[in-house]
C-alpha positions as CSV (number, residue, x, y, z in Angstrom):
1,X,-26.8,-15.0,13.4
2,X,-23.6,-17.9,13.2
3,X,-24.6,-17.0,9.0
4,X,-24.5,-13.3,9.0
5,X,-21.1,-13.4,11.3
6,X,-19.5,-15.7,9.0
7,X,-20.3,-13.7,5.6
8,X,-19.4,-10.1,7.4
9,X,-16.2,-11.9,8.2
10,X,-16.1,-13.0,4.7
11,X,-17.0,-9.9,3.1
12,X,-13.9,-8.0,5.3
13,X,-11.4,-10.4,4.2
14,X,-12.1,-9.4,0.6
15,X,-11.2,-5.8,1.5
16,X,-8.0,-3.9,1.9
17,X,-9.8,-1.5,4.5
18,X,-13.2,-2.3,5.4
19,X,-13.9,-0.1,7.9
20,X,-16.3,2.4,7.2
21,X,-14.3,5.5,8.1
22,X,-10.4,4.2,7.0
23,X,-7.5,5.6,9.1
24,X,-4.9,7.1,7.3
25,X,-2.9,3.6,7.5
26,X,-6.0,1.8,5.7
27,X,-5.5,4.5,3.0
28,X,-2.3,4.1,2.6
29,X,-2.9,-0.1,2.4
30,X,-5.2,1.0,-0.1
31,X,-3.3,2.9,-2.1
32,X,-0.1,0.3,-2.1
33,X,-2.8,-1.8,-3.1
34,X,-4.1,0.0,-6.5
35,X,-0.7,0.6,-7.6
36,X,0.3,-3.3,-7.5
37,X,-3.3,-4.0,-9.8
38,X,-1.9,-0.9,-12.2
39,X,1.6,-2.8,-12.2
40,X,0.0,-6.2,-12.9
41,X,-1.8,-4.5,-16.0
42,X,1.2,-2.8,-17.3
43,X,3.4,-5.4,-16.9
44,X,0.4,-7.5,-19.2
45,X,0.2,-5.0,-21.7
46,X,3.8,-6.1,-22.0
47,X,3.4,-9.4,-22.1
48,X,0.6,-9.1,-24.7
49,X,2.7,-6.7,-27.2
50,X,5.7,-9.7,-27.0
51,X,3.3,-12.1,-27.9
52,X,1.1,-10.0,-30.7
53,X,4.9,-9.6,-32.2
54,X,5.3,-13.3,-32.3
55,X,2.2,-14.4,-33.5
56,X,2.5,-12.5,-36.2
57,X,6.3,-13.1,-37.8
58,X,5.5,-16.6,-36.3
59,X,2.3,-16.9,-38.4
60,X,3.7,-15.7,-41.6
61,X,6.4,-18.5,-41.0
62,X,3.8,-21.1,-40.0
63,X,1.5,-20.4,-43.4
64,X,4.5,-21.2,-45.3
65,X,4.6,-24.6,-44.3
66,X,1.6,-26.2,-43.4
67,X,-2.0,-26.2,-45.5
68,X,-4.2,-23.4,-45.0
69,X,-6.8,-25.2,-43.6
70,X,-4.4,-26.6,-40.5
71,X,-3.1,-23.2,-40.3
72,X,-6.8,-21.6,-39.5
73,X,-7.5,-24.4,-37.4
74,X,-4.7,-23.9,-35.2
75,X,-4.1,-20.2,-35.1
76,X,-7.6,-19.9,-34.3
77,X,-7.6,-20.0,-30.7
78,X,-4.3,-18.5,-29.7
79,X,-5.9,-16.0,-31.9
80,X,-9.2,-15.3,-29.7
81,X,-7.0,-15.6,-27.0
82,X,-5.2,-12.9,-27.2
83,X,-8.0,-11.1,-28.5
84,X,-9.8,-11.8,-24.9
85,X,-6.4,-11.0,-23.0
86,X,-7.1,-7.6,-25.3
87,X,-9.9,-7.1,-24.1
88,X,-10.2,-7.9,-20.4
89,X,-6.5,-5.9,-19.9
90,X,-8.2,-3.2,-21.3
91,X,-11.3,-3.5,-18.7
92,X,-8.8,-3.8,-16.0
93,X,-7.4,-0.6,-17.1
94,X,-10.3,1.5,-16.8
95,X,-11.7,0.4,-13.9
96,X,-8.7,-0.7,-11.5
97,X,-8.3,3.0,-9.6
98,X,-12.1,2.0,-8.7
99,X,-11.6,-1.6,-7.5
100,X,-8.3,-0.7,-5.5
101,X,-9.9,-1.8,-2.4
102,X,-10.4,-5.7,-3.4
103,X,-7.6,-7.3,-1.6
104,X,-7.6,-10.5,-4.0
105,X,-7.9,-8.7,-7.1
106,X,-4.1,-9.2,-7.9
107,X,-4.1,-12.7,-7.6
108,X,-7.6,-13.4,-9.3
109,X,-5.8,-11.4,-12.0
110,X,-3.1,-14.0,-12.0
111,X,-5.3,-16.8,-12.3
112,X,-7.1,-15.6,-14.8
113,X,-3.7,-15.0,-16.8
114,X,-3.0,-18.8,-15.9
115,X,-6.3,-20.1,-17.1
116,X,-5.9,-18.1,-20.5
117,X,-2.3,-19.7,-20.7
118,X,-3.5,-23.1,-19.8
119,X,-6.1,-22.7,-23.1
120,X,-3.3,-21.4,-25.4
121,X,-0.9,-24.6,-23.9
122,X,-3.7,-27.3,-24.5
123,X,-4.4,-26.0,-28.1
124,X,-0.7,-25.9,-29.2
125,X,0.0,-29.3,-28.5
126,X,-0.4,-30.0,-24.7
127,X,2.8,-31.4,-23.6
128,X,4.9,-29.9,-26.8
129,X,3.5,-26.3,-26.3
130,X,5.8,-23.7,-26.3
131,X,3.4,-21.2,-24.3
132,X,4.2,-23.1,-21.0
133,X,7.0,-20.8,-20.3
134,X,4.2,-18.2,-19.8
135,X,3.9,-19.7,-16.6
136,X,7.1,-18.7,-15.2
137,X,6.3,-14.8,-16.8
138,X,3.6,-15.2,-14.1
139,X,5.6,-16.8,-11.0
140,X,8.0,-14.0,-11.8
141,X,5.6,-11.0,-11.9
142,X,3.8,-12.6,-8.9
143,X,6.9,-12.5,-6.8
144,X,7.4,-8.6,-7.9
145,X,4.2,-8.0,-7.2
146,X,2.7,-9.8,-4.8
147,X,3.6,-8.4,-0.9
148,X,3.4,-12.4,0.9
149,X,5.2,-15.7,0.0
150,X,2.2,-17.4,0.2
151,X,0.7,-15.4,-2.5
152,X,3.4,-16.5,-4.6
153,X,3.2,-19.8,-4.0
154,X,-0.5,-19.8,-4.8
155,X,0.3,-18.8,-8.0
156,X,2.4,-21.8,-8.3
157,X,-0.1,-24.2,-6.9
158,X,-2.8,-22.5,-9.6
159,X,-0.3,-23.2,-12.6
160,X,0.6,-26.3,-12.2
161,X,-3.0,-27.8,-11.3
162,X,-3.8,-26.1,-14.9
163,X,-1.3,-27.6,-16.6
164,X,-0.9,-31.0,-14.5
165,X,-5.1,-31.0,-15.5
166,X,-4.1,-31.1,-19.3
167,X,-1.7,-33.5,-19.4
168,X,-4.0,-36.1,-17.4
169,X,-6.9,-35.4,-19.4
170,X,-5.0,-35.3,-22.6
171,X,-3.6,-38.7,-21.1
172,X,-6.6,-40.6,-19.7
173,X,-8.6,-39.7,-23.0
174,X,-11.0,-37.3,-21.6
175,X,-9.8,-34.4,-23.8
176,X,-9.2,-35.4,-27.5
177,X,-5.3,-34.1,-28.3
178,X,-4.9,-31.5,-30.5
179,X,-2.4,-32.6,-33.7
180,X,0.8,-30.2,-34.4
181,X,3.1,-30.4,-37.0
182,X,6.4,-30.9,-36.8
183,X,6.5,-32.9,-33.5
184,X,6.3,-36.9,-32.6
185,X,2.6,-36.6,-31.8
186,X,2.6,-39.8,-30.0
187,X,4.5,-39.0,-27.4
188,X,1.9,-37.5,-25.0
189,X,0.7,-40.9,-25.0
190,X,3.5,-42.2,-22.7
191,X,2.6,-41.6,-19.4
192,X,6.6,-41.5,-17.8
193,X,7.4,-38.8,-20.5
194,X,4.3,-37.1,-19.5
195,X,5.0,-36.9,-15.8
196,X,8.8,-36.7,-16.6
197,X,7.8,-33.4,-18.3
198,X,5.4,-32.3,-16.1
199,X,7.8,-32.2,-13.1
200,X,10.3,-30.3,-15.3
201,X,7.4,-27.3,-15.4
202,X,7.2,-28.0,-11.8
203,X,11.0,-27.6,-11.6
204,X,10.9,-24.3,-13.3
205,X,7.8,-22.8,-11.9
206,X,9.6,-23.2,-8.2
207,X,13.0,-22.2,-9.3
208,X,11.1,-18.9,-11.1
209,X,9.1,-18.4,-7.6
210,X,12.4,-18.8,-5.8
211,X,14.5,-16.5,-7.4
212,X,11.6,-13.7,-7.8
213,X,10.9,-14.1,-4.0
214,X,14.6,-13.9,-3.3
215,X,15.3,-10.5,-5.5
216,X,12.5,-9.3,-4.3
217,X,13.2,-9.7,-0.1
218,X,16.3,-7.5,-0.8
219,X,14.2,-5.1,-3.3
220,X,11.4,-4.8,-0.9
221,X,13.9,-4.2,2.1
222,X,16.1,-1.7,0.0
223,X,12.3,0.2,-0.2
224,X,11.5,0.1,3.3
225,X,15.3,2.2,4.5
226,X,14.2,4.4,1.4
227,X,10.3,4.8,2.8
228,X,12.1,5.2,6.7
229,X,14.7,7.7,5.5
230,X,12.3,9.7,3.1
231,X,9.1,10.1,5.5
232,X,11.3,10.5,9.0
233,X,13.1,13.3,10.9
234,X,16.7,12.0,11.1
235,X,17.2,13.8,14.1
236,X,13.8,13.1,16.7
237,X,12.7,9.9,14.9
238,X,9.1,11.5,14.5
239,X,7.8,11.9,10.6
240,X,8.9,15.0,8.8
241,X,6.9,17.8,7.0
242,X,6.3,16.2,3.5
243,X,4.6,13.3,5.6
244,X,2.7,15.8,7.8
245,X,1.3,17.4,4.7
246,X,0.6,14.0,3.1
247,X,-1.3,13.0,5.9
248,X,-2.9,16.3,7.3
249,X,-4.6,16.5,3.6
250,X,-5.8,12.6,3.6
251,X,-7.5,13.7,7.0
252,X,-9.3,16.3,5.8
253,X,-10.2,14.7,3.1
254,X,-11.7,12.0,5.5
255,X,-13.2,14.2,8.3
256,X,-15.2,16.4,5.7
257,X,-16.3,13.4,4.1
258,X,-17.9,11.7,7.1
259,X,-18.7,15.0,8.6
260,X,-15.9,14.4,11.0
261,X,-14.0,16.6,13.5
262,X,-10.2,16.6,13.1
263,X,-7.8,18.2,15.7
264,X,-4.4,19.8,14.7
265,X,-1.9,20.3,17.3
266,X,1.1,22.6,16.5
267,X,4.1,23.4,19.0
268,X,7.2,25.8,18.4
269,X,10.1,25.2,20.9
270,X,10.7,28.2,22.4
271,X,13.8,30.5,22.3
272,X,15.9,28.0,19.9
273,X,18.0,30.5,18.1
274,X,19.1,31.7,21.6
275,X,20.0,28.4,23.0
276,X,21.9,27.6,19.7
277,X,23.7,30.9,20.1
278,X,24.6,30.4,24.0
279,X,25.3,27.2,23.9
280,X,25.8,25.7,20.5
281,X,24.3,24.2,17.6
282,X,24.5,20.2,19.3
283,X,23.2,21.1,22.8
284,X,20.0,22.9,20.5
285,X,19.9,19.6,18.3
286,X,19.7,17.7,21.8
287,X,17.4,20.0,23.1
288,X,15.0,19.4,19.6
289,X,15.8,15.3,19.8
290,X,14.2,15.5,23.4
291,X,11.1,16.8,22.2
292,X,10.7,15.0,20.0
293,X,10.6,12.4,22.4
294,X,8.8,13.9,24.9
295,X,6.1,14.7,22.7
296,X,5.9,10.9,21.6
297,X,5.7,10.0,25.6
298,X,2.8,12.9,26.0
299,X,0.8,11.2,23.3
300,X,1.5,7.9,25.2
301,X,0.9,9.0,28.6
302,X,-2.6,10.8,27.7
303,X,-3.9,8.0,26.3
304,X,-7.5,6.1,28.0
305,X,-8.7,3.4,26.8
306,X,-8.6,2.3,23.1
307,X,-7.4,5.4,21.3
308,X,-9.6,7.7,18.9
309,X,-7.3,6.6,16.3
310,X,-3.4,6.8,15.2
311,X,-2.0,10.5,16.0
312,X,0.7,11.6,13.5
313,X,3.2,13.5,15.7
314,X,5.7,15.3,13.3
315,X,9.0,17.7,12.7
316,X,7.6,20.2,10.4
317,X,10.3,23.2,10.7
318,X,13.7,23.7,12.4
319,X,11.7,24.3,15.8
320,X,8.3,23.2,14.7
321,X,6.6,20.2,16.1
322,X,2.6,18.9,14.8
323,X,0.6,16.3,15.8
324,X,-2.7,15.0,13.6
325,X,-5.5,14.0,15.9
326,X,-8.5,12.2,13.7
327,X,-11.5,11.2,15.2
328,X,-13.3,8.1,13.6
329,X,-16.4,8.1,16.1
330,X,-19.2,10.9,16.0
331,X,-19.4,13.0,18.9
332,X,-21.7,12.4,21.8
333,X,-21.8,16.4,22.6
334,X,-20.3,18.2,25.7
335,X,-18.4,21.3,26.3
336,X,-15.7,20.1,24.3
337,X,-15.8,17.5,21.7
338,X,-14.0,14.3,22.3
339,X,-11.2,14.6,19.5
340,X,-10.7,18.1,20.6
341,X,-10.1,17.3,24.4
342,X,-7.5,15.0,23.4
343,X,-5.5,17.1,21.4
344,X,-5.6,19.5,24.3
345,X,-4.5,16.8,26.7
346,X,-1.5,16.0,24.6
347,X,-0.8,19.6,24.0
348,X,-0.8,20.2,28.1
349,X,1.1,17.1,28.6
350,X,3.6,18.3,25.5
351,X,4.1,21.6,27.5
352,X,4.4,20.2,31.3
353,X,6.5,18.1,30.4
354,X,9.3,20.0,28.3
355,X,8.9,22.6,31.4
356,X,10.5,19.9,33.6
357,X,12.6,18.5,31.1
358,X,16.1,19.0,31.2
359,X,19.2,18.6,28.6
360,X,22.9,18.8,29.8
361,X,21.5,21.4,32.5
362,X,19.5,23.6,30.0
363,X,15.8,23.7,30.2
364,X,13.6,25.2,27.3
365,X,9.9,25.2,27.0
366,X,7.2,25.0,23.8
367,X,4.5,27.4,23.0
368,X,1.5,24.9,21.5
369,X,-1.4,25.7,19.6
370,X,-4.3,23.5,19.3
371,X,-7.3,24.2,16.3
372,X,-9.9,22.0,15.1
373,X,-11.8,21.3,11.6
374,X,-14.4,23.2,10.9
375,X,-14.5,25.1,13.8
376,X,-10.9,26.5,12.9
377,X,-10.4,26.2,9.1
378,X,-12.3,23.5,6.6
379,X,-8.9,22.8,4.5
380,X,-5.4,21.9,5.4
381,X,-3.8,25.3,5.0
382,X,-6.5,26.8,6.7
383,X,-5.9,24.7,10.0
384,X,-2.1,25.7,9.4
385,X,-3.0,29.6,9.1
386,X,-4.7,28.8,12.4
387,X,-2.6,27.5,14.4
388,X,-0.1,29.9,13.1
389,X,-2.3,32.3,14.7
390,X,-2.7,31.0,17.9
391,X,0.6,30.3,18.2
392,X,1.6,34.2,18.0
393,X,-1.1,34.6,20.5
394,X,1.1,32.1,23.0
395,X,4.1,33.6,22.0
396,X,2.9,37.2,22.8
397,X,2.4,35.4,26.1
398,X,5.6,34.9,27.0
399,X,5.8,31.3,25.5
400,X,5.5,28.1,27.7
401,X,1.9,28.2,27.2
402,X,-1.4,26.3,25.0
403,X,-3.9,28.4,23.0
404,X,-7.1,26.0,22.2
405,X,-10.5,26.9,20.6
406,X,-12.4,29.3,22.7
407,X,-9.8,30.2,25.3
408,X,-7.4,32.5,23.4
409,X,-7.3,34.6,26.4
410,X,-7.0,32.4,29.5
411,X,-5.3,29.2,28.5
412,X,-1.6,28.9,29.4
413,X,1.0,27.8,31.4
414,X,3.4,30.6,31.4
């Protein structure tokens, strides 16, 4: 049992989202995630096209000065190298969209650049390589890419055991050195030169995981005012309509795939053009700014126990309030089904509420409409056409009243 615990624990910290129906948080953890693995693999291709470049105006340089015998023997490997980087880049790339979920895949990525590096570095010379500075490329693009310090500095740690581990086996004798020309090839003999140079790469790799981290802190703060101002109302602090949308169609998406209910709450404030007209623009903008908040208390205040799941609540028009309900547990049957009689529960708390609410002495109530997937519409729009419906329904009421499944005619608190 102890076993079987440990490895399920194991097997969810390999995973972005291991849960088997994913909220719409998990997806979008998901989604952040792919688009790092796709930017590790472009930034690669890159690095690969730099150093195709170079190997080959260097190699047309380097045959015109050494034998050709030493110049296949030493182009050799940088040249199945790159041919490998080629290759797995190109795997990467066709199957990354598919492994977004893997939350280490980034940094085994990394490694694996390092490793590659770590060949190329021992083959040109060990402690004269050039291809050291490789390295930093990979601090750097770990710090853009990355979302923790730590990972970062794991990055470090894995370069500099790579190349501290050639330089001491190059040292101690257990890996014969590989001859270059045009260097003192005694040198990596010397064991204070060798650990001299070996804390200089140490010195850069920190410095290059310093500065990345630190552009990065401002880049990745810069990102999160542009993600707060581009997915949330200015004026209620709830998330406005290109979020709802982005959301309500991830939902559905989820709820038809695991056979799901979803709920869909809609409100309209009612009478806003008159109360904007009576008593200005600000006192309506005050009266919309309090719903919003009420709403967000309503969803508060109805909840029992550990939630169903993360309700969206939303500004979707100039009057227009919505609230995404997911359920993420199968129903156990009853007169109404779970997720539904908790979007009904906000919705009644939404509208009792506003009833009693007042702003600078004026009162104003909402008309709500509650629909639910299938029963009400299997796609996005369809839930929206919906609740549009039901929502003329309340209206024809005389506002101040919810319309749910099955109760078009009796539901209400006008």
């Amino acid at each position: 049992m102890g076993v079987s615990r440990t490895m399920k624990h194991l097997a969810r910290a390999t995973m972005v989202s291991w849960r088997e129906q994913p909220t719409q948080y998990d997806i979008e953890a998901i989604r952040a995630n792919t688009e790092r693995v796709g930017t590790v693999i472009r930034v690669r291709w890159a690095i690969v096209a730099a150093l195709s470049i170079f190997s080959v105006v260097a190699a047309f340089v380097y045959a015109q000065a050494v034998e050709a015998g030493q110049f296949l023997q030493n182009m050799a490997v940088p040249a199945v190298a790159l041919m490998f980087v080629l290759a797995y880049n190109a795997f990467y790339q066709a199957t990354y969209r598919r492994l977004g979920n893997i939350a280490f895949l980034n940094h085994a990525q990394l490694a694996f650049d390092a490793i590659v590096v770590t060949v190329l570095v021992y083959y040109s010379g060990g402690v004269y390589s050039w291809f050291t500075t490789m390295y930093l490329l990979f601090v750097l693009e770990a710090a853009f890419i990355l979302p923790r310090r730590g990972d970062v500095w794991f990055v470090v740690a894995v370069a500099a055991t790579l190349y501290g581990g050639v330089l001491l086996a190059e040292w101690a004798g257990w890996l014969p050195h590989v001859d270059m020309p045009f260097v003192e090839n005694q040198l990596w003999r010397h064991g204070t030169y060798v650990l001299v140079r070996y804390l200089w790469e140490i010195t850069m790799l920190c410095g290059a995981a310093t500065v990345g981290m630190l552009m990065m802190q401002r880049i990745r703060e810069r990102e999160q005012e542009l993600r707060e101002c581009s997915f949330t109302d200015e004026l209620t602090g709830l998330y406005n309509r290109q979020y709802f949308h982005r959301v309500l169609d991830a939902e559905v998406e989820r709820a038809r795939r695991g056979s799901r209910e979803l709920a869909l709450i809609v409100a309209d404030v009612d009478g806003l053009a008159g109360l904007n007209e009576r008593f200005g623009i600000d006192i309506g903008d005050e009266v919309l700014a309090r719903a919003g908040a009420v709403l967000r208390d309503a969803i508060e205040q109805t909840r029992t126990g550990a939630p169903l799941a993360a309700e969206t609540a939303c500004r979707i028009g100039g009057e227009e309030f919505a609230v995404v309900v997911p359920s993420v547990t199968a129903d156990d049957g009853g007169e109404r089904t779970r997720v539904e009689a908790r979007a009904i529960a906000i919705a009644e708390a939404f509208r009792a509420q506003m009833e009693r609410s007042v702003t600078h002495g004026v009162t104003a109530t909402v008309s709500v409409a509650v629909v639910v997937l299938p029963r009400d519409g299997s796609t996005a729009q369809a839930l929206i056409d919906a609740a549009d419906e039901r929502l003329a329904v309340a209206l024809s009421r005389g506002g101040n009243a919810v319309v749910a499944p099955g109760d078009v005619h009796d539901r209400g608190g006008a």
